[in-house]
Jmol script that loads the backbone (N, CA, C; Angstrom):
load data "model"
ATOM      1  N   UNK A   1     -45.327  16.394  47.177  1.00  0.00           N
ATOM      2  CA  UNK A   1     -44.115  16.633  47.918  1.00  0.00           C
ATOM      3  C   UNK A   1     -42.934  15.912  47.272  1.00  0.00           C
ATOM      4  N   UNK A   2     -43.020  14.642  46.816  1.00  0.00           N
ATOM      5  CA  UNK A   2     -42.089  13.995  46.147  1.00  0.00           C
ATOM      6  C   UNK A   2     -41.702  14.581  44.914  1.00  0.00           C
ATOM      7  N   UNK A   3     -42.087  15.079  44.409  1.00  0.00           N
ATOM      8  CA  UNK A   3     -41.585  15.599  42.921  1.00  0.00           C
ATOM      9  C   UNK A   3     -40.780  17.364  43.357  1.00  0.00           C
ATOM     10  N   UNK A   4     -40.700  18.020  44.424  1.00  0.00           N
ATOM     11  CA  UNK A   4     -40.075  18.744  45.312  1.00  0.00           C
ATOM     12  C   UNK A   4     -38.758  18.417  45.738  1.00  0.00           C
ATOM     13  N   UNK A   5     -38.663  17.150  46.245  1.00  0.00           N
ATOM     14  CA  UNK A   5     -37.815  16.553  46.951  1.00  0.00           C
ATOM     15  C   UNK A   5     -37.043  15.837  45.716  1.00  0.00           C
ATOM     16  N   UNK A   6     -37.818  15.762  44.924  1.00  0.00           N
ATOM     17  CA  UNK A   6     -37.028  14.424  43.927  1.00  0.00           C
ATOM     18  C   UNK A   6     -35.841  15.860  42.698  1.00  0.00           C
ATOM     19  N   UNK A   7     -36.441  17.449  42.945  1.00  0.00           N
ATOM     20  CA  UNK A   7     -35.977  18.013  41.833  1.00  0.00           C
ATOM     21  C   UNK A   7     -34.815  18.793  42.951  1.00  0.00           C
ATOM     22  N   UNK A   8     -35.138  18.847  44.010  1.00  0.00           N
ATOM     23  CA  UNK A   8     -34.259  19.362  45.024  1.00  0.00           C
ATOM     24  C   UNK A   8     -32.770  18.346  44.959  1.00  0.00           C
ATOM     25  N   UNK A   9     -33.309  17.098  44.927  1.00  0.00           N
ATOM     26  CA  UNK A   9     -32.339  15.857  44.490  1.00  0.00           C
ATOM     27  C   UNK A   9     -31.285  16.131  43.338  1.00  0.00           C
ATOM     28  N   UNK A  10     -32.249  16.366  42.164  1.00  0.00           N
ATOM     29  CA  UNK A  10     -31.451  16.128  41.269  1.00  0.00           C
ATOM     30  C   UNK A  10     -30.543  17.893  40.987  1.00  0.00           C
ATOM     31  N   UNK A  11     -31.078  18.831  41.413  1.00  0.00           N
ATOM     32  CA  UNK A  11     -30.192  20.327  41.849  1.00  0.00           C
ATOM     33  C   UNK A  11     -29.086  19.920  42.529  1.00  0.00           C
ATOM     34  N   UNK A  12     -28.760  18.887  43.394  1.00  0.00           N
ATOM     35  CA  UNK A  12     -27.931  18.767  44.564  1.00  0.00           C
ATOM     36  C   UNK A  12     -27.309  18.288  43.783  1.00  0.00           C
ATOM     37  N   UNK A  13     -27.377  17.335  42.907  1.00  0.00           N
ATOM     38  CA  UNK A  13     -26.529  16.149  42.062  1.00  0.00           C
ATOM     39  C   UNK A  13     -26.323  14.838  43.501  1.00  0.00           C
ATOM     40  N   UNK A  14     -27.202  14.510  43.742  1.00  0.00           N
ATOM     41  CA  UNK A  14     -27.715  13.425  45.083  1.00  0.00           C
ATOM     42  C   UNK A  14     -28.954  12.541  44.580  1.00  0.00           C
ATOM     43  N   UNK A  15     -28.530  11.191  44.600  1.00  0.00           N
ATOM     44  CA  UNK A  15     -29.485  10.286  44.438  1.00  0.00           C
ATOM     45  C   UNK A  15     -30.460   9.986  44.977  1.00  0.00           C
ATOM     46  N   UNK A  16     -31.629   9.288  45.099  1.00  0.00           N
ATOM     47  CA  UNK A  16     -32.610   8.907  45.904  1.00  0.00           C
ATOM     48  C   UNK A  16     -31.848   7.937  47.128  1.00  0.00           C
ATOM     49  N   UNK A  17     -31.038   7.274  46.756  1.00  0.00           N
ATOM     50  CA  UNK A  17     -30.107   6.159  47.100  1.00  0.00           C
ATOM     51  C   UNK A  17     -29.422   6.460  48.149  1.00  0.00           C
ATOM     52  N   UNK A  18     -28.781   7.889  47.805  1.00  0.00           N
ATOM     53  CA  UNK A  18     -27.955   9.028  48.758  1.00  0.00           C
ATOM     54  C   UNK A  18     -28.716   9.026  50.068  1.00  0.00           C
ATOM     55  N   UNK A  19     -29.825   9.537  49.813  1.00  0.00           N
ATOM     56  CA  UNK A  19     -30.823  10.342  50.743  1.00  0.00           C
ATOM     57  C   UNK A  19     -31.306   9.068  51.498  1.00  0.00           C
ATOM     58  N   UNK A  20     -31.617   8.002  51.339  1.00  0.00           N
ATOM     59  CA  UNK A  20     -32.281   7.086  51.995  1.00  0.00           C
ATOM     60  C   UNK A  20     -30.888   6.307  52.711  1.00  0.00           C
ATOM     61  N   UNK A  21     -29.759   6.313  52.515  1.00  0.00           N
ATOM     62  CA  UNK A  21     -29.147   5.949  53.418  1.00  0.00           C
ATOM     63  C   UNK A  21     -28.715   6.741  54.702  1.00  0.00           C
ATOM     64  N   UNK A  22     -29.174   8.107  54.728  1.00  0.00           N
ATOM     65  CA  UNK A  22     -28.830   8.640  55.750  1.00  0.00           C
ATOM     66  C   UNK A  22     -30.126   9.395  56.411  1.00  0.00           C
ATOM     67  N   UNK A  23     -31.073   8.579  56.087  1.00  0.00           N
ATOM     68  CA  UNK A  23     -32.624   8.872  56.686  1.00  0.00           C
ATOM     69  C   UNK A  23     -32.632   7.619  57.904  1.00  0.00           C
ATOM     70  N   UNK A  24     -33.272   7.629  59.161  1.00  0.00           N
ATOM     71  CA  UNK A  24     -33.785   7.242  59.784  1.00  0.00           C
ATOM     72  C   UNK A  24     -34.719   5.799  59.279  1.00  0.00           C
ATOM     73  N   UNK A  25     -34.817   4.965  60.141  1.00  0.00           N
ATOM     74  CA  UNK A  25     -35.961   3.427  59.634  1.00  0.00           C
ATOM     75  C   UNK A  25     -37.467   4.451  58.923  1.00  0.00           C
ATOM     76  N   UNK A  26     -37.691   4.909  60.159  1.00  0.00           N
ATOM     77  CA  UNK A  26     -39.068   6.336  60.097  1.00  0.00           C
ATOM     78  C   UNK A  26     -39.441   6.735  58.635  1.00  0.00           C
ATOM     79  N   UNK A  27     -37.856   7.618  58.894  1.00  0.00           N
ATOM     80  CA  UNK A  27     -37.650   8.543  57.218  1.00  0.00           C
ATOM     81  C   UNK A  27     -37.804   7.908  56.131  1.00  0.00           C
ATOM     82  N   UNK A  28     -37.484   6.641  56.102  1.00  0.00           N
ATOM     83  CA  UNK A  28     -37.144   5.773  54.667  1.00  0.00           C
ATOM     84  C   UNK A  28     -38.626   5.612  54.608  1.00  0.00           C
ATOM     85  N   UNK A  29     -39.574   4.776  55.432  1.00  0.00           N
ATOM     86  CA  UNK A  29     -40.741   5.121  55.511  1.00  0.00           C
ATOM     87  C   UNK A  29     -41.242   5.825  54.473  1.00  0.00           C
ATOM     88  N   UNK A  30     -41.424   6.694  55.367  1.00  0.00           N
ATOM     89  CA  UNK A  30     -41.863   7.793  54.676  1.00  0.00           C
ATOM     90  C   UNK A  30     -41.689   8.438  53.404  1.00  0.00           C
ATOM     91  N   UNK A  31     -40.728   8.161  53.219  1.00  0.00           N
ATOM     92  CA  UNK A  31     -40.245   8.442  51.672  1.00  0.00           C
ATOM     93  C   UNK A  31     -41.267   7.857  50.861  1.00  0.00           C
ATOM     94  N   UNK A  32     -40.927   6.451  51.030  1.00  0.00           N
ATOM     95  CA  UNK A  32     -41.589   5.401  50.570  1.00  0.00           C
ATOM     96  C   UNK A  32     -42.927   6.217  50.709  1.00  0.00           C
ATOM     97  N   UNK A  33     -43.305   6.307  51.471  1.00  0.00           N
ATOM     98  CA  UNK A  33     -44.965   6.731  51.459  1.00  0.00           C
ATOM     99  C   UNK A  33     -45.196   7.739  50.498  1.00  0.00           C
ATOM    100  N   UNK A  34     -44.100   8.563  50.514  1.00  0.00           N
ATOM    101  CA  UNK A  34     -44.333   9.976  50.422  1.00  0.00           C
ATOM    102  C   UNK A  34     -44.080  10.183  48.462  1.00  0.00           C
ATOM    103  N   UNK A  35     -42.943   9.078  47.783  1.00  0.00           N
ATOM    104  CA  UNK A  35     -43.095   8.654  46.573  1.00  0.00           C
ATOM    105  C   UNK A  35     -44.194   8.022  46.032  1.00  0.00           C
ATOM    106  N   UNK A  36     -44.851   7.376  46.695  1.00  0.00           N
ATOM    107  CA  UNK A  36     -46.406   6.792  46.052  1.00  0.00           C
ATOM    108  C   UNK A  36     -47.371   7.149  46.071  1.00  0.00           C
ATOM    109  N   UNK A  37     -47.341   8.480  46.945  1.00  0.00           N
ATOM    110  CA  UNK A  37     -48.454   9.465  47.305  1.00  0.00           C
ATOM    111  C   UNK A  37     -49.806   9.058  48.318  1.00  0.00           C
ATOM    112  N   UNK A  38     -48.488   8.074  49.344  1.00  0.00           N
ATOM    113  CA  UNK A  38     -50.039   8.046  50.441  1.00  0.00           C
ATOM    114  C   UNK A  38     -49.302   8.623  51.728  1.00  0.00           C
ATOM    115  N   UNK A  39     -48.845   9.823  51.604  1.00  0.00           N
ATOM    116  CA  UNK A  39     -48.377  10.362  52.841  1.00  0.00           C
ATOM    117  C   UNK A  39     -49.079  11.780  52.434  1.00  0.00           C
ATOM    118  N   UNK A  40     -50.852  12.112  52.750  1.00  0.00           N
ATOM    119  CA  UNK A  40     -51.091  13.447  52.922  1.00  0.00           C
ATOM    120  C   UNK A  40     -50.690  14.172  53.619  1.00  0.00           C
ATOM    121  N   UNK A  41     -50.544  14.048  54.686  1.00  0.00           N
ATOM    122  CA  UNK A  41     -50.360  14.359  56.366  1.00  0.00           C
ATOM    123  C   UNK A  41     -48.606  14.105  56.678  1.00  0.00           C
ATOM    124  N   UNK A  42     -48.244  14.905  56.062  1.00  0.00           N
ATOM    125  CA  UNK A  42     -46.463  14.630  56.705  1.00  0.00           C
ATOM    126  C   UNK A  42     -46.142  14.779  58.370  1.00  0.00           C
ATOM    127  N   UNK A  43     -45.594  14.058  58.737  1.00  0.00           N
ATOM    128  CA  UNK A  43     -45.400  14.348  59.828  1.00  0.00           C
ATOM    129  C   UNK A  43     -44.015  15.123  60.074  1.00  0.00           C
ATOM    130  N   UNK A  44     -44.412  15.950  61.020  1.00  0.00           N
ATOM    131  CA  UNK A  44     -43.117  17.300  61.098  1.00  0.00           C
ATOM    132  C   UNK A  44     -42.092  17.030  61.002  1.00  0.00           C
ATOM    133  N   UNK A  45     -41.972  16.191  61.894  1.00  0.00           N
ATOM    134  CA  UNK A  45     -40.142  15.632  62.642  1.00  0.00           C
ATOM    135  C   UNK A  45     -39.632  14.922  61.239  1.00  0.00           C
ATOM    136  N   UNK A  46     -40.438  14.437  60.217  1.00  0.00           N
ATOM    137  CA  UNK A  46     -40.091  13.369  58.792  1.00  0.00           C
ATOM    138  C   UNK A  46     -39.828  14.376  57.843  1.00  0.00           C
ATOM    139  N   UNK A  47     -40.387  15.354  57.856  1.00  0.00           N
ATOM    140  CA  UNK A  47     -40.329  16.808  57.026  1.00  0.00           C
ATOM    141  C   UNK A  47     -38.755  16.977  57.533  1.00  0.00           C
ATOM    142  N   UNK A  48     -38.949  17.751  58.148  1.00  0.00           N
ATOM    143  CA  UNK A  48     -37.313  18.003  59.259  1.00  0.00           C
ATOM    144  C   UNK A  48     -36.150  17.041  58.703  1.00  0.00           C
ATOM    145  N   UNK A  49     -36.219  16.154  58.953  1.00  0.00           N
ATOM    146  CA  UNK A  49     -35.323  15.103  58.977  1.00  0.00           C
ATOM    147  C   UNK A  49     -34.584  15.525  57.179  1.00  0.00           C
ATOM    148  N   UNK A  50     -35.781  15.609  56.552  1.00  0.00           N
ATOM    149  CA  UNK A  50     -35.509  15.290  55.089  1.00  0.00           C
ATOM    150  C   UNK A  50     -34.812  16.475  54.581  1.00  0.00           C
ATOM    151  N   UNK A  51     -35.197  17.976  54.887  1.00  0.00           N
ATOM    152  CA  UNK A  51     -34.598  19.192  55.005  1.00  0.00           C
ATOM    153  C   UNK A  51     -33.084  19.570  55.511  1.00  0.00           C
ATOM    154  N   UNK A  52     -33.259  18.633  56.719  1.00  0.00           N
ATOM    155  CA  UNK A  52     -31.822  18.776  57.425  1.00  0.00           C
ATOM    156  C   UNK A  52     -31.037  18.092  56.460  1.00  0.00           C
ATOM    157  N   UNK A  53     -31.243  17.130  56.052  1.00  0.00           N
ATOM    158  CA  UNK A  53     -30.106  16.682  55.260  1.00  0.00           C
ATOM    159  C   UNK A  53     -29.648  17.121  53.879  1.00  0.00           C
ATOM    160  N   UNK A  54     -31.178  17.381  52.954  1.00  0.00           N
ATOM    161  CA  UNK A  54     -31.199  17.929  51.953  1.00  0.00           C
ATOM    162  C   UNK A  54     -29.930  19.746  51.725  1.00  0.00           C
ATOM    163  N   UNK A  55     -30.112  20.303  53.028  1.00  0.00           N
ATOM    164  CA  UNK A  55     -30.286  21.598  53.627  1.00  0.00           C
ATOM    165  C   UNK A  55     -30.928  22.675  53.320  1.00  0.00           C
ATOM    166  N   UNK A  56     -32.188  22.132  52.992  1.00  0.00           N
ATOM    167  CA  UNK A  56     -33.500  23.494  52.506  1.00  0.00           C
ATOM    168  C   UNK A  56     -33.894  23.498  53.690  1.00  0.00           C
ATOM    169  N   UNK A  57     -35.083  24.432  53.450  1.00  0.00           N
ATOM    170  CA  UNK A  57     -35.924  25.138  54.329  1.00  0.00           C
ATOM    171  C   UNK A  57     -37.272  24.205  54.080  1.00  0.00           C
ATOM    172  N   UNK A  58     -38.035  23.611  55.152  1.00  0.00           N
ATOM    173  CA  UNK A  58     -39.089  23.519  54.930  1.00  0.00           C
ATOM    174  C   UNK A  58     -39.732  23.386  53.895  1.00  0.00           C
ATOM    175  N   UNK A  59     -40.605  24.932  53.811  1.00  0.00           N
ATOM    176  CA  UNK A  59     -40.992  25.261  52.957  1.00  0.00           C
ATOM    177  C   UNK A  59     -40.559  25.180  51.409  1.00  0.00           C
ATOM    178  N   UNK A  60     -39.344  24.729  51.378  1.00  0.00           N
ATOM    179  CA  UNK A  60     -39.015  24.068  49.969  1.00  0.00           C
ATOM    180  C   UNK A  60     -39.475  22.976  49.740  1.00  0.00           C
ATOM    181  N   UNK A  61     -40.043  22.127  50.712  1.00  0.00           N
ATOM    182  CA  UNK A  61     -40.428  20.623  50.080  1.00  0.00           C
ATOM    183  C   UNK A  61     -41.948  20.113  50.534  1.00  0.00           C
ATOM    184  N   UNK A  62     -42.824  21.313  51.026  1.00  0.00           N
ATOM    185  CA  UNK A  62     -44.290  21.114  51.299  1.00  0.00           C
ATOM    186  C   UNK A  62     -44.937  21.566  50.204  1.00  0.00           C
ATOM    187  N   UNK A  63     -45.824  21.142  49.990  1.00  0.00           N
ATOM    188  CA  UNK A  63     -46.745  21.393  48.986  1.00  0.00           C
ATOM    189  C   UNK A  63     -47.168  22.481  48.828  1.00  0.00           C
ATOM    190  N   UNK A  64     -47.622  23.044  47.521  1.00  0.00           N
ATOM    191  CA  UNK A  64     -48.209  24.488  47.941  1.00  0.00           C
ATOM    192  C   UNK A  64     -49.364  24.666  48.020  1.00  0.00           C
ATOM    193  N   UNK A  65     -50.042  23.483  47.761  1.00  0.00           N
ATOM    194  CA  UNK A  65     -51.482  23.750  48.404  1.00  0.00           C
ATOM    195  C   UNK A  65     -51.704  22.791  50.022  1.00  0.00           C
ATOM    196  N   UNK A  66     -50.868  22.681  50.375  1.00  0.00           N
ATOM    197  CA  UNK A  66     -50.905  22.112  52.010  1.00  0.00           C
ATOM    198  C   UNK A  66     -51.257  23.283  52.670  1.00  0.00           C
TER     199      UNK A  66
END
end "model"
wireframe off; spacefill off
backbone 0.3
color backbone group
């Protein structure tokens, strides 16, 4: 999921830096989790969060074998 999110990043011309200041305590979390690869199991509302801001769809930043 991170390498999704990280190329969605760099399309936007938006830093990691960007994105984590306007994420939630939760979201940053998760990031964190979700860059080191111990977040199998995303949780929805953290998905969401990251989309809404990004402004993709979902399905732009889940895995494709999830």
């Amino acid at each position: 999921m991170w390498e999704k999110i990280e190329a969605i990043l760099k399309e936007k011309q938006m830093t990691e830096a960007e994105l984590l200041e306007q994420l939630s305590n939760a979201g940053k979390l998760f990031l964190k989790r979700t860059k080191s690869g111990n977040s199998p199991n995303p949780p929805y509302v953290r998905v969401c969060e990251i989309t809404k801001i990004l402004g993709v769809k979902t399905d732009d930043i889940i895995p494709d074998d999830y």
